[in-house]
N, CA, C and O of each residue as an XYZ file, in Angstrom:
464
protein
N      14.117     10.471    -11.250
C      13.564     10.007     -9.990
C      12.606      8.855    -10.247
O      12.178      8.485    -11.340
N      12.372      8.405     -9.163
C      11.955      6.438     -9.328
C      10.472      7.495     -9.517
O      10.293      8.687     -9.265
N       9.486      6.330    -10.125
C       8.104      6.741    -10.226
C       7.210      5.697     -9.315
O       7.951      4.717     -9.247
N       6.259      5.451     -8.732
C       5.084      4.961     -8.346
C       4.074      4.487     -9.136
O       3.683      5.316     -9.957
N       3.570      3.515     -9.157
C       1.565      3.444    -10.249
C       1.606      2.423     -9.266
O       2.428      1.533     -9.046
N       0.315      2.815     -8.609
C      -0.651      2.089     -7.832
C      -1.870      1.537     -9.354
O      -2.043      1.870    -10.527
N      -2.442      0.557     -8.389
C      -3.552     -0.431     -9.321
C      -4.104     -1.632     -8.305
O      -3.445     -2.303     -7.510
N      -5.575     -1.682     -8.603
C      -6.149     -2.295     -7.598
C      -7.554     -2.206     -7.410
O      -8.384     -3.113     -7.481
N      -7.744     -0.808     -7.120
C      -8.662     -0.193     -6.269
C     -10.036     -0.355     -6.923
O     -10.084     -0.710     -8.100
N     -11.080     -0.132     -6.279
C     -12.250     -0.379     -6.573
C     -13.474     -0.455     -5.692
O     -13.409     -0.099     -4.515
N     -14.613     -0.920     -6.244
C     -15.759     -1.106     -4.965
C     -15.675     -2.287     -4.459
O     -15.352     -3.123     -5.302
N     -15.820     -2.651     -3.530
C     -15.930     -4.224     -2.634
C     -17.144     -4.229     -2.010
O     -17.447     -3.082     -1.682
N     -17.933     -5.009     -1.722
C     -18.844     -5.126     -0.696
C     -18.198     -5.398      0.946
O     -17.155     -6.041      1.071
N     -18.703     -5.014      1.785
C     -18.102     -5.256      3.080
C     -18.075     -6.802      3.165
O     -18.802     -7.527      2.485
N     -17.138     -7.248      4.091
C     -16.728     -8.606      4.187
C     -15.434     -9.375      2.752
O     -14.725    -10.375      2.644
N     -15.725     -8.309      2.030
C     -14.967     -8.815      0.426
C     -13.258     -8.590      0.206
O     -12.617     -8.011      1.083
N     -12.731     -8.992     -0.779
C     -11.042     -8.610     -1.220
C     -10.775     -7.899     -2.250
O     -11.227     -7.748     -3.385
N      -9.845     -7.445     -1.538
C      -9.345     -6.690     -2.947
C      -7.683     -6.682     -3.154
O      -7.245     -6.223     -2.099
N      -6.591     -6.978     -4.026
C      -5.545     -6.154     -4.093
C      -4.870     -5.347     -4.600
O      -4.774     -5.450     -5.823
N      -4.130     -4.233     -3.939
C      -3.362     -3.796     -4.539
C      -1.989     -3.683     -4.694
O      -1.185     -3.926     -3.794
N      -1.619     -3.220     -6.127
C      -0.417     -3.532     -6.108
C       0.501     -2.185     -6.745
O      -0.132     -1.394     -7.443
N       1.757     -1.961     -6.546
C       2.108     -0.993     -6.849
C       3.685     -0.896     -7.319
O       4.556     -0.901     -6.449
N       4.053     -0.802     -8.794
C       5.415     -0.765     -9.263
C       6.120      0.304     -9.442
O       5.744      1.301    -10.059
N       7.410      0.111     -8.793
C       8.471      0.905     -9.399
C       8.970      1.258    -10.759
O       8.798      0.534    -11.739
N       9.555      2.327    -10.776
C       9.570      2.841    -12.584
C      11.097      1.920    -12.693
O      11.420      1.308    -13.711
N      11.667      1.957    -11.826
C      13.001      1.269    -11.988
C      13.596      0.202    -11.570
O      14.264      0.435    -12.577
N      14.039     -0.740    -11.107
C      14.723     -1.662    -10.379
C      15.587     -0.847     -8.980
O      16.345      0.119     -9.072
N      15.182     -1.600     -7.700
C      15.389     -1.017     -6.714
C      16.518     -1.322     -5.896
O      16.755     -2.528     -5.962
N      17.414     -0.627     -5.051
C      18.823     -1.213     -5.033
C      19.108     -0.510     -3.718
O      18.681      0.613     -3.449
N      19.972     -1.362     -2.803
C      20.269     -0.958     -1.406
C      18.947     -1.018     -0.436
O      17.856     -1.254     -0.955
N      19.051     -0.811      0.916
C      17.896     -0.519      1.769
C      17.253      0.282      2.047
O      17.540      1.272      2.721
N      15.549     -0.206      1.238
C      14.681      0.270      1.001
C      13.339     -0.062      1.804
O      13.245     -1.169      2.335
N      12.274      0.884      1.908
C      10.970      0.590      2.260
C       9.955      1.143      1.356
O       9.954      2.223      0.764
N       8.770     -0.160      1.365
C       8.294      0.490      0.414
C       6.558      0.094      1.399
O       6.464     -0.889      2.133
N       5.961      0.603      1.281
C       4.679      0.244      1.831
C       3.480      1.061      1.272
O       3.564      1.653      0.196
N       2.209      1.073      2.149
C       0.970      1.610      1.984
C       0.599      2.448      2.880
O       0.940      2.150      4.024
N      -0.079      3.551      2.726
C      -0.741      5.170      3.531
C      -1.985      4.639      2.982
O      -2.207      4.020      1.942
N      -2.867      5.094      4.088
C      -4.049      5.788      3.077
C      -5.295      6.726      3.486
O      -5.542      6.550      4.679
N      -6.222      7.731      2.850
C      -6.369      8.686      3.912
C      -8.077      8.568      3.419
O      -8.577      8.173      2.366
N      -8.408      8.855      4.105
C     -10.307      8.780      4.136
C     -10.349     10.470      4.109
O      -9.517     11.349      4.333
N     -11.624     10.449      3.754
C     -11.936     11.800      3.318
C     -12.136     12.713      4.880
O     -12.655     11.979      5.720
N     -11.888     13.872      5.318
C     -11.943     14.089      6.481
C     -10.660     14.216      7.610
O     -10.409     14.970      8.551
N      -9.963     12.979      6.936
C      -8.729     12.614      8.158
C      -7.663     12.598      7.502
O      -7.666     12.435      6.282
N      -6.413     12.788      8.311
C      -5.075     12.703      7.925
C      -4.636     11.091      7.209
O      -5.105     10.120      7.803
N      -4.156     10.939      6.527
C      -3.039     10.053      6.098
C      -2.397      9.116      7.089
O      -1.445      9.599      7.701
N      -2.666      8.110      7.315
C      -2.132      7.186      7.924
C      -1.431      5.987      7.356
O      -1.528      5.600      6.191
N      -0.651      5.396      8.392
C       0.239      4.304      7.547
C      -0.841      3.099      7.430
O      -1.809      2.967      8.179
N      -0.585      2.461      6.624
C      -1.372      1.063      6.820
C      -0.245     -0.441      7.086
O      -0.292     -1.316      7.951
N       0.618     -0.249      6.034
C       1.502     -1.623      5.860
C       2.530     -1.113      5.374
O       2.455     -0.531      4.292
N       3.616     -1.205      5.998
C       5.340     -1.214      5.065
C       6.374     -2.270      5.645
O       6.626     -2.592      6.806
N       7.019     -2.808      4.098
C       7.830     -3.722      4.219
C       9.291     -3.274      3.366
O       9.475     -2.563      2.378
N      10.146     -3.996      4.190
C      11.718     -3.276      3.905
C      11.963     -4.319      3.141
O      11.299     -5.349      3.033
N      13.374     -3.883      2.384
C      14.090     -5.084      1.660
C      14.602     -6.069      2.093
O      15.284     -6.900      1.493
N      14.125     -6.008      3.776
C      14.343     -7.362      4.331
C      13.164     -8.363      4.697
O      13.127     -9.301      5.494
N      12.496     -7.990      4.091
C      11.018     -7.788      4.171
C      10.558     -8.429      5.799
O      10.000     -9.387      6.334
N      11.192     -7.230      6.075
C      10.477     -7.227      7.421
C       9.028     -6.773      7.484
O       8.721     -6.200      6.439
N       8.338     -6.819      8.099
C       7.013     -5.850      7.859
C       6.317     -5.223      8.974
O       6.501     -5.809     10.041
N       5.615     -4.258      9.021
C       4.941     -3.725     10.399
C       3.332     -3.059      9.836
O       3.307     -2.298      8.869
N       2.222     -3.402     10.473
C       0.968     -3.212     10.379
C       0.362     -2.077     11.332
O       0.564     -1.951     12.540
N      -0.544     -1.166     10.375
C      -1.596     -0.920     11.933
C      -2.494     -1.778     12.329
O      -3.186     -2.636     11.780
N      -2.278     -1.189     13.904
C      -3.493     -2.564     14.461
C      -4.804     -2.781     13.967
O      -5.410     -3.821     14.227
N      -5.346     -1.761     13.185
C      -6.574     -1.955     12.267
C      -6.410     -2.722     11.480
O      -7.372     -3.348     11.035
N      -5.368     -2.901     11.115
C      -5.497     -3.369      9.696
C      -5.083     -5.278      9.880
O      -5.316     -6.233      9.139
N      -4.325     -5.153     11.354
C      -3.696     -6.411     11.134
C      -4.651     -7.634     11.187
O      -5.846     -7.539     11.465
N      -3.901     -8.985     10.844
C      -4.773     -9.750     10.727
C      -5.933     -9.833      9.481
O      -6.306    -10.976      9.218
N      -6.320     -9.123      8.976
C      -6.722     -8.641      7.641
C      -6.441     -8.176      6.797
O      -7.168     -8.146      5.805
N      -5.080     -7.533      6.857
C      -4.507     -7.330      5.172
C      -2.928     -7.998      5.887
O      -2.535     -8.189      7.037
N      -2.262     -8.233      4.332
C      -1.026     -8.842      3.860
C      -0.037     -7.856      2.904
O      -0.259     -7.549      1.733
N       1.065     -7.467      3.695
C       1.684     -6.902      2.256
C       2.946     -7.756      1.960
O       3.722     -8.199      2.808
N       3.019     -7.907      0.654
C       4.178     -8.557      0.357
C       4.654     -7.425     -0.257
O       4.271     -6.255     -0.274
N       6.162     -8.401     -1.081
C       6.605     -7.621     -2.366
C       7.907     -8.517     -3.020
O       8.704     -9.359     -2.605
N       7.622     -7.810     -4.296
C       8.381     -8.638     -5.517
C       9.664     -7.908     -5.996
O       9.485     -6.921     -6.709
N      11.233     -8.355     -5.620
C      11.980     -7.659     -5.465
C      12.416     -7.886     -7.016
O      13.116     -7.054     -7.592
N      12.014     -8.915     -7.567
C      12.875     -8.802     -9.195
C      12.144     -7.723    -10.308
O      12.631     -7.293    -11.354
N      10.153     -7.303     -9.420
C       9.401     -6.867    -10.002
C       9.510     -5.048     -9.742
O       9.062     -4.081    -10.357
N      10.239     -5.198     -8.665
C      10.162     -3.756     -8.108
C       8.949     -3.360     -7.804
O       8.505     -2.217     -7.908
N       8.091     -4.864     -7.204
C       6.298     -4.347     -7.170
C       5.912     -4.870     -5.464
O       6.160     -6.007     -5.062
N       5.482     -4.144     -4.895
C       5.041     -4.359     -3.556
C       2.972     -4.409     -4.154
O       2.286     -3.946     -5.066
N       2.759     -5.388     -2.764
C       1.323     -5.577     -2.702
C       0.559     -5.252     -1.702
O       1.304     -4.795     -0.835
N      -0.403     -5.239     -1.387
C      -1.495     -5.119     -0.334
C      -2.049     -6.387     -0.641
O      -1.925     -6.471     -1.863
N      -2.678     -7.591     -0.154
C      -4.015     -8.206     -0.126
C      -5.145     -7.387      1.176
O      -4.863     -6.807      2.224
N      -6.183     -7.619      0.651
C      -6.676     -7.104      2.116
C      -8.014     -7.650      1.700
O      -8.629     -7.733      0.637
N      -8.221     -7.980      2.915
C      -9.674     -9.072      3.403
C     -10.311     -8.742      4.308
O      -9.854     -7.756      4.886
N     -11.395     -9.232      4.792
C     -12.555     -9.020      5.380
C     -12.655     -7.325      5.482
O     -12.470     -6.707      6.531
N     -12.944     -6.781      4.338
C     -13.111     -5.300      4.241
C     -14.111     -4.393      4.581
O     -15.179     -4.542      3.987
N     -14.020     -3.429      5.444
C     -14.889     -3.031      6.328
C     -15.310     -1.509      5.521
O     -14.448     -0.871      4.916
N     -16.454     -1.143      5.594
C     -16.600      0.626      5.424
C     -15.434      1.593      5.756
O     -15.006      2.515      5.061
N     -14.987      1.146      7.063
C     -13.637      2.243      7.837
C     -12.817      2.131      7.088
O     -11.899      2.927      7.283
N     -12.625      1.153      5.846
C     -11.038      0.894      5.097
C     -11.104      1.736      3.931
O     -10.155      1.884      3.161
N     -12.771      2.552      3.740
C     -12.573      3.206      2.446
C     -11.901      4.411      2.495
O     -12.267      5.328      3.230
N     -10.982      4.470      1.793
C     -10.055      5.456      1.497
C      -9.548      5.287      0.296
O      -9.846      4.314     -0.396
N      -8.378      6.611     -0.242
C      -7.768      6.847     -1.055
C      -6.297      6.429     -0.809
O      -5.444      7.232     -0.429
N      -6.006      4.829     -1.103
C      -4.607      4.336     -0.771
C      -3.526      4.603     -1.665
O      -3.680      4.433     -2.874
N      -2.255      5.076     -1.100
C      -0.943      5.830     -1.946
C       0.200      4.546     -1.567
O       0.325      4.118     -0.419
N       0.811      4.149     -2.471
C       1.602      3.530     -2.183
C       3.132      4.752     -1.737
O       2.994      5.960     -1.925
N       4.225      4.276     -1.267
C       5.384      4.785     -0.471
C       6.221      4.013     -0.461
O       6.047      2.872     -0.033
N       7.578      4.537     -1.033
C       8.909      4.471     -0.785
C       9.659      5.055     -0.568
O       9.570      5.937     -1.423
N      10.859      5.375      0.315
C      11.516      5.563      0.940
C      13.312      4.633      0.427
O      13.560      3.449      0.654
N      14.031      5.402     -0.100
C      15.240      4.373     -0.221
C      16.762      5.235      0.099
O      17.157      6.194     -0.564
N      17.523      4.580      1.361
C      18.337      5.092      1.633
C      19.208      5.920      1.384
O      20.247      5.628      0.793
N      18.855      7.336      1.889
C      19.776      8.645      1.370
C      19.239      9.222      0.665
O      19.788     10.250      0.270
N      17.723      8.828      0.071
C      16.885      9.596     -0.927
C      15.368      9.828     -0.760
O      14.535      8.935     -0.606
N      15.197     10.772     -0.796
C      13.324     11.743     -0.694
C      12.461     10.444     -0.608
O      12.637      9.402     -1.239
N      11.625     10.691      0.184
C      10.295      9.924     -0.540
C       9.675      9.836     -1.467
O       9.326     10.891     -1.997
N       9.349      8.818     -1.946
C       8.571      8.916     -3.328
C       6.545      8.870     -3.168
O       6.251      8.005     -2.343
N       6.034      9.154     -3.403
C       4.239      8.910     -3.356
C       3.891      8.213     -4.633
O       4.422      8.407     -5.727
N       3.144      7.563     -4.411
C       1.838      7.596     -5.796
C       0.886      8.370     -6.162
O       0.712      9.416     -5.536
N       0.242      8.110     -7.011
C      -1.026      8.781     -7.093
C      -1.987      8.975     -6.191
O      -2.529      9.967     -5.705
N      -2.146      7.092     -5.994
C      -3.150      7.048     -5.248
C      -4.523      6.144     -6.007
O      -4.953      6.459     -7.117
N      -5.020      5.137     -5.291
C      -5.873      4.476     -5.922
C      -7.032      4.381     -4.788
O      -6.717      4.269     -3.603
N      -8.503      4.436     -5.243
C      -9.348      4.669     -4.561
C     -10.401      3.715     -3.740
O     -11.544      3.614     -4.187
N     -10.137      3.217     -2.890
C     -11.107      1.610     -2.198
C     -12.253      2.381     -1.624
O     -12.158      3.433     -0.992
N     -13.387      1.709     -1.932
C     -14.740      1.886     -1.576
C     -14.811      0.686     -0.741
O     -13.978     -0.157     -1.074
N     -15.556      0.357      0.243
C     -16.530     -0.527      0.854
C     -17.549     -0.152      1.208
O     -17.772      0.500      2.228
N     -18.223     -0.473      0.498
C     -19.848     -0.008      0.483
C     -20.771     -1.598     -0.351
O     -20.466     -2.302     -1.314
N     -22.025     -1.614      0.673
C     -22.714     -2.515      0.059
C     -24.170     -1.875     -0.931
O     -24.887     -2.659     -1.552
């Protein structure tokens, strides 16, 4: 089964950037999604950013306008940028894939602070 490693995460000061990025154990094949969750201590798991192998993409409205996800299809590596970073964004972000006809996959999970 494909693997996940998130990498990125860290402290930011509010207003600051950070990215993350997150590779596949394998080279990825057919139609796929791969995006970002991420859950604050307290609350459920929410989506943040996912982009398909068409790289289509869809945001929450929190997030939009301030973060970017791409991804690198020769790398099997999807990204987050994310900017003007607020306290509300600190959470524990999991990267996610999803590839046609097969389970979801999770990450670990990498940990964003915004705190000044």
């Amino acid at each position: 089964q494909v693997q996940l490693v998130e990498s990125g995460g860290g402290l930011v000061q509010p207003g600051g950037s950070l990215r993350l990025s997150c590779v596949a154990s394998r080279r990825l094949f057919g139609i796929n999604v791969m995006g970002w969750y991420r859950q604050a201590p307290g609350k459920e798991r929410e989506l943040v950013a996912i982009i398909t192998s068409e790289f289509t993409t869809n945001y929450a409205d929190s997030v939009k306008d301030r973060f970017t996800i791409s991804r690198d299809k020769a790398k099997s590596t999807v990204y987050l940028q994310m900017s003007s970073l607020k306290p509300d964004d600190t959470a524990v972000y999991y990267c996610y894939l999803v590839v046609m006809g097969s389970p979801e996959v999770w990450g670990q999970g990498t940990l964003v602070t915004v705190s000044s």
